[in-house]
N, C-alpha and C positions, 0 to 999 in steps of 0.2 A: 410659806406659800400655801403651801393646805390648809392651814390655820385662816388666811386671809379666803382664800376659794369658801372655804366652807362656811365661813360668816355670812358675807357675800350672796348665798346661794339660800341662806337660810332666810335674809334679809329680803329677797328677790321672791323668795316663797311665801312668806309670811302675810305679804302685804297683795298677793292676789285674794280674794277669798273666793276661794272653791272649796268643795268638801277632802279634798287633799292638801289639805294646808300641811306643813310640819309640825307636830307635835313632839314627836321624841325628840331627846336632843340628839347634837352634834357626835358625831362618834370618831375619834382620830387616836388607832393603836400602832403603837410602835415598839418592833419586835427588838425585844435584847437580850437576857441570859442571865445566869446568875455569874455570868463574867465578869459582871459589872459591879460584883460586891464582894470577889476573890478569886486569887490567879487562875486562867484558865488559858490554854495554848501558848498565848503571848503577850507582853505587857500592850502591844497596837490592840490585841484584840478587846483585853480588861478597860482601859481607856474609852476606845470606842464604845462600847457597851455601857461604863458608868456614864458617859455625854449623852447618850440616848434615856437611859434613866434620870437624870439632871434635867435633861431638855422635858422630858413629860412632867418632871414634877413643875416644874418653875410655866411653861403654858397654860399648866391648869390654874396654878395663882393668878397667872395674868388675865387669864380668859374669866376667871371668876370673881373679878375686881373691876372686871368693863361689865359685869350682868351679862355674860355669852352663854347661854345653856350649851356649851359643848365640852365632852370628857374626853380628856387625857390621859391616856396610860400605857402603861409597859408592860406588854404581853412577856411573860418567859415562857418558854416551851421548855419541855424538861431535856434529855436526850434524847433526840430525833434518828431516827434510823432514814437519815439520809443515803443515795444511792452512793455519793461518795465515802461518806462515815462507814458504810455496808462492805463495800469493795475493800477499803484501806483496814477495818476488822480482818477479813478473810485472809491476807495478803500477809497480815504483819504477825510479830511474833512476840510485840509487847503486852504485856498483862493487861495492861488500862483499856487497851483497845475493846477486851471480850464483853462488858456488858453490853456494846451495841448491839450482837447478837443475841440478848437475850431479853426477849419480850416481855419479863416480867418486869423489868429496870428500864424502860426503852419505850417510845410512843412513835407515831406512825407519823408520814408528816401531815395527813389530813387529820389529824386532833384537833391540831390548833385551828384548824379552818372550822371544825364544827364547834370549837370555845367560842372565837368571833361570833358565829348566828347565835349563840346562846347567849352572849354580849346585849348584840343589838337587838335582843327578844326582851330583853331585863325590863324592868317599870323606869320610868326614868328618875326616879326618887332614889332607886339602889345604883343606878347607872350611874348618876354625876356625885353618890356619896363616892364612887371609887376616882375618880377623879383625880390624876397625879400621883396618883398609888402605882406599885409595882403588883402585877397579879400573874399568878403562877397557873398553866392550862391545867396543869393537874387537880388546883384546888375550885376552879372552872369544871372539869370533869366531873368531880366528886358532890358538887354542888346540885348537879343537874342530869348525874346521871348517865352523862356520855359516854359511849361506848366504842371501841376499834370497830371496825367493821367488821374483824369476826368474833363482834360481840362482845370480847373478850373487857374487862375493864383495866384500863391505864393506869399506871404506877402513881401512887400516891408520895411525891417526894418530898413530904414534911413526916412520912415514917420512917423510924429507925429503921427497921427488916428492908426496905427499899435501898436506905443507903448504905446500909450493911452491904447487901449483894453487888449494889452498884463498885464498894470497893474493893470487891471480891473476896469476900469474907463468906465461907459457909453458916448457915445459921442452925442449928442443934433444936430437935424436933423436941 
């Protein structure tokens, strides 16, 4: 359905000519995890997350086989310090729980909202090379700079020292 809305609309724009025509492409992210490429909570969850990676890769083939400038992809957010994930940390007494607590392994959940504007800022030459890609808010962050709001900068989860602490492993200075 969005897939078809947003052709649609780009088709219905295109063909006004104003000086706000569309020029960037199509933009359509959909959020999944790295659930989706090994176990995480529950096999419903790992599932659900590889079909939404599946489903971005195979629209972008499709959408790029009809000549649609519009991009496909799979936002992962790294661990989110949701209110629930925050609360159910505090409460519990399992080990796995403690990195949500810990802002150095941990991103906020307006991250991933300031990866999207930085998405839909991209040229759109780098915008539809990512295209049916799976892309990580962290390496989004790291790319452009984004920052927590207080400043601070967001867990880089393609470092060792990050998933070291995330599995609660001290690291030796």
């Amino acid at each position: 359905l969005a897939t078809r809305m947003m052709i649609e609309c780009r088709k219905a724009d295109s063909g006004t000519p104003t000086d706000h025509a569309i020029v960037n492409p199509g933009l359509i992210i959909n959020i999944s995890s790295m659930g989706g490429k090994r176990y995480l909570f529950n096999t419903a969850y790992g599932i659900g997350k590889a079909a939404v990676d599946r489903m971005s890769h195979d629209m972008a083939h499709e959408l790029k086989q009809r000549h649609q400038d519009v991009c496909v992809l799979s936002l992962w957010p790294g661990l989110v310090r949701t209110e629930h994930l925050v609360n159910a940390a505090q409460s519990s007494q399992d080990r796995t729980m403690l990195p949500i607590q810990d802002k150095s392994v941990s991103e906020s959940t307006e991250l991933s909202g300031k990866a999207v504007v930085a998405l839909v800022r991209e040229p759109s030459e780098k915008l539809l090379s990512r295209s049916g890609d799976i892309v990580l808010v962290s390496d989004i962050a790291n790319d452009y700079d984004l920052r927590e709001d207080d400043g601070s900068r967001p867990p880089n989860y393609r470092s060792v020292k990050t998933l070291l602490r995330m599995g609660g492993y001290s690291i030796a200075s």
